[in-house]
C-alpha positions as CSV (number, residue, x, y, z in Angstrom):
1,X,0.0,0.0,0.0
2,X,1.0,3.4,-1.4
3,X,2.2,5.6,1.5
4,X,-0.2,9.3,1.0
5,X,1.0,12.6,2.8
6,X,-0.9,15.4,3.7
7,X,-4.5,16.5,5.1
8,X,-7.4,15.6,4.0
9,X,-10.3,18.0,3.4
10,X,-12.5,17.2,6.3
11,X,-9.5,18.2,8.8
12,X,-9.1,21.4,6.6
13,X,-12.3,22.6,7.3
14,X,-11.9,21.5,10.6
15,X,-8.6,23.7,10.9
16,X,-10.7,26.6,8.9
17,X,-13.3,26.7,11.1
18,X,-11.3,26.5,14.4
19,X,-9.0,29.3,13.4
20,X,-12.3,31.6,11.9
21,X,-13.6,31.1,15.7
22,X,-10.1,32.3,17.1
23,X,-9.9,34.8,14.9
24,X,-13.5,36.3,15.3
25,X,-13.6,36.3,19.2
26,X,-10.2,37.9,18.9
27,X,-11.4,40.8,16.8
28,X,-14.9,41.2,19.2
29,X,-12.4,41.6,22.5
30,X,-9.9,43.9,20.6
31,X,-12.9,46.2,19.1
32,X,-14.5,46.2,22.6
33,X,-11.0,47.5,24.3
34,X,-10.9,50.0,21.3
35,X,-14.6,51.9,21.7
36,X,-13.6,51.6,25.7
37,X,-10.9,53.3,25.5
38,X,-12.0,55.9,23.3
39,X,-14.5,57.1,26.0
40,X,-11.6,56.7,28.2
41,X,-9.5,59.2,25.8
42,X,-12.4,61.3,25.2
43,X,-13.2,62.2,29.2
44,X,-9.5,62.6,29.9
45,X,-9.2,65.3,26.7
46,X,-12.0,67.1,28.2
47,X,-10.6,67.3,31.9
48,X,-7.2,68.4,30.4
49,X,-9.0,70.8,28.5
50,X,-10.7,72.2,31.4
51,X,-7.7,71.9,33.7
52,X,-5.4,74.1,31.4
53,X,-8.4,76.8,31.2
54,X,-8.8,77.0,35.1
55,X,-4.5,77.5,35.1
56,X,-4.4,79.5,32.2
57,X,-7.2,82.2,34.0
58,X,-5.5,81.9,37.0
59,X,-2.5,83.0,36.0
60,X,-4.2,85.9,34.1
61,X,-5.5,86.9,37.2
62,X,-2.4,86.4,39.2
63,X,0.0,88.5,36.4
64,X,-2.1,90.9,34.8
65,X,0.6,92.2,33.0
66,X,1.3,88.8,30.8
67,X,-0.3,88.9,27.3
68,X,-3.4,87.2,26.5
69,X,-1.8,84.5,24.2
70,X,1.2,83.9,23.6
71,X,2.4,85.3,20.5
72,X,2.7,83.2,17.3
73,X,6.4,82.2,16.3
74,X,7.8,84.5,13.1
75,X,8.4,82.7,10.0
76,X,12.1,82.3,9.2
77,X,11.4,84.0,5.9
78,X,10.0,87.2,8.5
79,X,13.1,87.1,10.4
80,X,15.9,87.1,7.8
81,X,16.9,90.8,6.9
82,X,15.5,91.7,3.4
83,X,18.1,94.2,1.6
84,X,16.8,97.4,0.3
């Protein structure tokens, strides 16, 4: 008797089907983590936000005298000197 190699069809399928399952419960947990930590993200962004504000009018308050925003930064082309 002939000696055969390799896998039949029935424990391809079988394989296939395992490794679909695997793969499909893997990408339900990883898009769960992803929408939670979104929200997560999101809140934080917002209390930052809100944090820098309160700091930001406090020190307004505190130093009268700084400026209101802080200046942009000056192209290099508006720094270099331009001959006449």
């Amino acid at each position: 008797m002939p000696l055969k190699s390799g896998f039949t069809l029935l424990e391809l399928l079988v394989a296939m089907t395992a490794a679909s399952i695997v793969a499909l419960s893997a990408y339900a947990f990883l898009g769960q983590n992803v929408r939670s930590y979104n929200v997560v993200l999101g809140s934080y962004a917002d209390e930052s936000a809100a944090l820098i504000r309160r700091v930001q009018e406090t020190q307004r308050k505190v130093f009268p005298v700084l400026p209101q925003d802080v200046p942009k930064k000056k192209k290099r082309a508006d720094r270099m000197i331009r001959p006449n």
